[in-house]
C-alpha positions as CSV (number, residue, x, y, z in Angstrom):
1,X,119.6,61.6,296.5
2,X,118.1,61.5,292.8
3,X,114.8,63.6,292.9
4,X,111.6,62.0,291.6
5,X,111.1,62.4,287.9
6,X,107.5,63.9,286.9
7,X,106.8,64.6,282.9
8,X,104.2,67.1,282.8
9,X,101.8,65.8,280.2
10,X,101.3,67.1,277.1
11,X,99.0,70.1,276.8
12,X,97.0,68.8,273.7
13,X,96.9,65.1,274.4
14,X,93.6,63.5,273.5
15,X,91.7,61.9,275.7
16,X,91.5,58.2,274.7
17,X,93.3,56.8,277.4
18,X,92.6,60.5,280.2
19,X,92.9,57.7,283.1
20,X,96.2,56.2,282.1
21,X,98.8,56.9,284.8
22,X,101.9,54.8,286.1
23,X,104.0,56.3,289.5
24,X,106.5,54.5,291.3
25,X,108.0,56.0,294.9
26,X,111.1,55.4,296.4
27,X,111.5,51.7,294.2
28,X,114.8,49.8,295.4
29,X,115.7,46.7,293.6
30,X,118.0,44.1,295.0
31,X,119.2,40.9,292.2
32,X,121.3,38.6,295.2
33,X,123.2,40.9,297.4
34,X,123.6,43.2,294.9
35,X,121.4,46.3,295.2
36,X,120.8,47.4,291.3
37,X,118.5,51.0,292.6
38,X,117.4,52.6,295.2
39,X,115.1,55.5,295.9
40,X,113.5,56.2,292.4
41,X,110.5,57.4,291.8
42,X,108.5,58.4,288.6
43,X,105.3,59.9,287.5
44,X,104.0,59.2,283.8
45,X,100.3,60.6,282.6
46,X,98.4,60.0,279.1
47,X,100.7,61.1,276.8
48,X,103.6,60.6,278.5
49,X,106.9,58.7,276.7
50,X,110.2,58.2,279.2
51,X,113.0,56.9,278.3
52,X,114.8,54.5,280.9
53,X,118.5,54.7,279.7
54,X,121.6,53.2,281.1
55,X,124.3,49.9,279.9
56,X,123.3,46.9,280.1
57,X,123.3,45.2,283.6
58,X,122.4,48.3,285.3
59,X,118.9,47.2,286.1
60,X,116.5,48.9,283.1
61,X,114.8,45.3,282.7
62,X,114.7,44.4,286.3
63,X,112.7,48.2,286.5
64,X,110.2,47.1,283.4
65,X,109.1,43.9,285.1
66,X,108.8,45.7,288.5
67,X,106.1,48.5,287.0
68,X,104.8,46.0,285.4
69,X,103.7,44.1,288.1
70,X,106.3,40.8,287.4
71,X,108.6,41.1,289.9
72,X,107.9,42.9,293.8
73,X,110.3,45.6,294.4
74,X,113.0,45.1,297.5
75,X,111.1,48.3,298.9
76,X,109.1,51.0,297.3
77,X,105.8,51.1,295.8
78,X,104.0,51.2,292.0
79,X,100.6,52.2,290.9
80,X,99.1,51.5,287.5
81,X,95.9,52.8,285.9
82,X,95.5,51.6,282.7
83,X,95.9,48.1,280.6
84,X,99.5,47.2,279.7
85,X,100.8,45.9,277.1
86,X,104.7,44.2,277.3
87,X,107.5,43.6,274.8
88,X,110.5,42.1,276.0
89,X,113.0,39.4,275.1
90,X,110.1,36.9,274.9
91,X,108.3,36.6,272.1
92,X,104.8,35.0,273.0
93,X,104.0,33.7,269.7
94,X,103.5,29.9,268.8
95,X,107.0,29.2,267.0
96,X,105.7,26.5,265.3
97,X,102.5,28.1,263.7
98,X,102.8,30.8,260.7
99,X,102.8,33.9,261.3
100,X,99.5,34.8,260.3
101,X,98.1,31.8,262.7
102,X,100.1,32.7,265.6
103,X,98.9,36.7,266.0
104,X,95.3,35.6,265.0
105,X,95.3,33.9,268.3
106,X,96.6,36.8,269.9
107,X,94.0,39.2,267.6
108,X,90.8,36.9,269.3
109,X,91.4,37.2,272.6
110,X,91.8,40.9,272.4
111,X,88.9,41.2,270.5
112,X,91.1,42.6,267.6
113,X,88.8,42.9,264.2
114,X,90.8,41.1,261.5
115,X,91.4,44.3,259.1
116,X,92.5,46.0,262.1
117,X,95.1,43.0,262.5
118,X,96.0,43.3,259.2
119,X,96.3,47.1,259.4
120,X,99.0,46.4,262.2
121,X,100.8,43.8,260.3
122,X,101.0,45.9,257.0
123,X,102.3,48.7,259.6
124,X,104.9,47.2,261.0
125,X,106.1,45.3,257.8
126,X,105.4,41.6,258.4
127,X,102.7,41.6,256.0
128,X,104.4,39.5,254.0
129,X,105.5,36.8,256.0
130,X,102.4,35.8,257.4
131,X,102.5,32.5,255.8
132,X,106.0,31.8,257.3
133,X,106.5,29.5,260.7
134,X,107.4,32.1,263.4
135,X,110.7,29.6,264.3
136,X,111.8,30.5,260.2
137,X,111.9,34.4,261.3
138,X,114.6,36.8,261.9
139,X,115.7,38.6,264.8
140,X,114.5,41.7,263.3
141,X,111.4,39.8,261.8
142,X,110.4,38.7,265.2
143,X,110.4,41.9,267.2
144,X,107.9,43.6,264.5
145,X,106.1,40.4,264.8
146,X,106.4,41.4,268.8
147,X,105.2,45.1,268.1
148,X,102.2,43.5,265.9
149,X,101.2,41.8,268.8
150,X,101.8,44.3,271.6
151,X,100.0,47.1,269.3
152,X,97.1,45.5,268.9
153,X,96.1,45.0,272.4
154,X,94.7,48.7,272.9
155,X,96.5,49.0,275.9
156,X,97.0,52.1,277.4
157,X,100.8,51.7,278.8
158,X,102.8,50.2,276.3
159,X,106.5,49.0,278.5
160,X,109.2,48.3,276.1
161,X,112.2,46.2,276.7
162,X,115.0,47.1,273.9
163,X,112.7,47.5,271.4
164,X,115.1,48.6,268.4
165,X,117.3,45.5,269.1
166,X,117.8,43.8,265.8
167,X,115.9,46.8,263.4
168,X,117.2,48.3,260.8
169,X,117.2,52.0,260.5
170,X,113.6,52.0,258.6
171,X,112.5,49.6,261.1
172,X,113.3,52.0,263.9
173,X,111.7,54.9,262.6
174,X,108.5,52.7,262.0
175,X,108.8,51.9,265.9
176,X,109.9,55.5,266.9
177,X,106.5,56.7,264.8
178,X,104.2,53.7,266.1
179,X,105.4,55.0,269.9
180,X,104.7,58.4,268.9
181,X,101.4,58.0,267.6
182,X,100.7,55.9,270.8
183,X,101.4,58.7,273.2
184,X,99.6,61.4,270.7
185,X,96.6,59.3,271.1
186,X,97.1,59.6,275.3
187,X,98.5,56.9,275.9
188,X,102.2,56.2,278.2
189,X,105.1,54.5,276.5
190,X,108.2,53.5,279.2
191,X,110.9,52.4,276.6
192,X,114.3,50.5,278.1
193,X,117.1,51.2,275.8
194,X,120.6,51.4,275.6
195,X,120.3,52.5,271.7
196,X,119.4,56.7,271.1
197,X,115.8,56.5,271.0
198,X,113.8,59.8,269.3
199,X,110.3,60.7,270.4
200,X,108.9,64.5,270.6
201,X,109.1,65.8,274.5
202,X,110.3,62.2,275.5
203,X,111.8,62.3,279.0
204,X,114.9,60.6,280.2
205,X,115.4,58.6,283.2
206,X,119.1,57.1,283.7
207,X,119.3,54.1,285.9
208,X,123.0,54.8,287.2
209,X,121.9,57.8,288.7
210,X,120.2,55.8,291.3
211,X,123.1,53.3,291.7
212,X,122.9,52.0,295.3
């Protein structure tokens, strides 16, 4: 039996989000008959960054929408402390809206100031497609439009479903430093990927080795 994963946390973490904290014990997840897991556990604190690694199929998404509260678990438990913010496949932005439109909704009902939004937006390098309909962007274009969004909540757990998909390698180190910076600040970042993802004293977790 795989033993529970705990990251220690690091020892000169701020304190902005001291109260995060996401465990899982003994999670089993069952898509039809197939049993994906069984018997995982984790432990994350503020400043924590894991790594959930594996092929595809092997249950990394089905594991995301489980800790964050989506789906219930065939058996096992989760607890959360802390707001979370979720990228995944879905993009949550008004397709037929510009850009600019479509995260200003997003920037009012989190109480997002609009130089901070356009901070964000600068960071993440969509600051120049603000003016284009969301349906007109890129694969690429779209998941920093994604990060925009998800970065700007001022959550405290940030879960990320294959969040380099479509990037470019100066795209990826923008994410790999935005993720960073989140964790340095005390918050937790759970990244799914099948793509090498590199984040100081990031632990791994590989789903296969809790193959039912």
């Amino acid at each position: 039996m795989a033993a529970a994963l705990s990251v220690p946390p690091a020892p000169s973490a701020p304190t902005a989000f001291a109260n995060a904290a996401l465990g899982a014990r003994d999670l089993a997840c069952r898509r039809g008959e197939r049993l994906l897991f069984a018997r995982l556990s984790l432990r994350l604190r503020h400043g924590d960054a894991l790594h959930l690694a594996g092929p595809n199929g092997v249950g990394k998404s089905s594991l995301i929408r489980i800790l964050a509260g989506l789906s219930r678990p065939f058996a096992g438990t989760v607890e959360r402390s802390g707001d979370i913010a979720l990228l995944d496949e879905r993009l949550a932005l008004d397709t037929h809206l510009p850009l600019g439109r479509a995260l200003d909704f997003w920037a009012r009902c989190d109480g997002l100031h609009a130089d901070a939004a356009a901070r964000i937006a600068k960071r993440v390098g969509i600051g120049g497609l603000l003016d284009v309909p969301v349906r007109y962007l890129s694969t690429g274009q779209r998941r920093r439009a994604a990060l925009a969004r998800m970065a700007g909540r001022g959550a405290a757990i940030w879960m990320l479903d294959e969040p380099l998909n479509g990037l470019d390698a100066a795209s990826t180190d923008m994410v790999e430093a935005l993720i960073a910076e989140h964790c340095g600040a005390g918050g937790i970042a759970l990244v799914a990927s099948h793509q090498p993802i590199r984040l100081p004293g990031m632990a791994r977790l590989s789903i296969p080795d809790y193959a039912a």
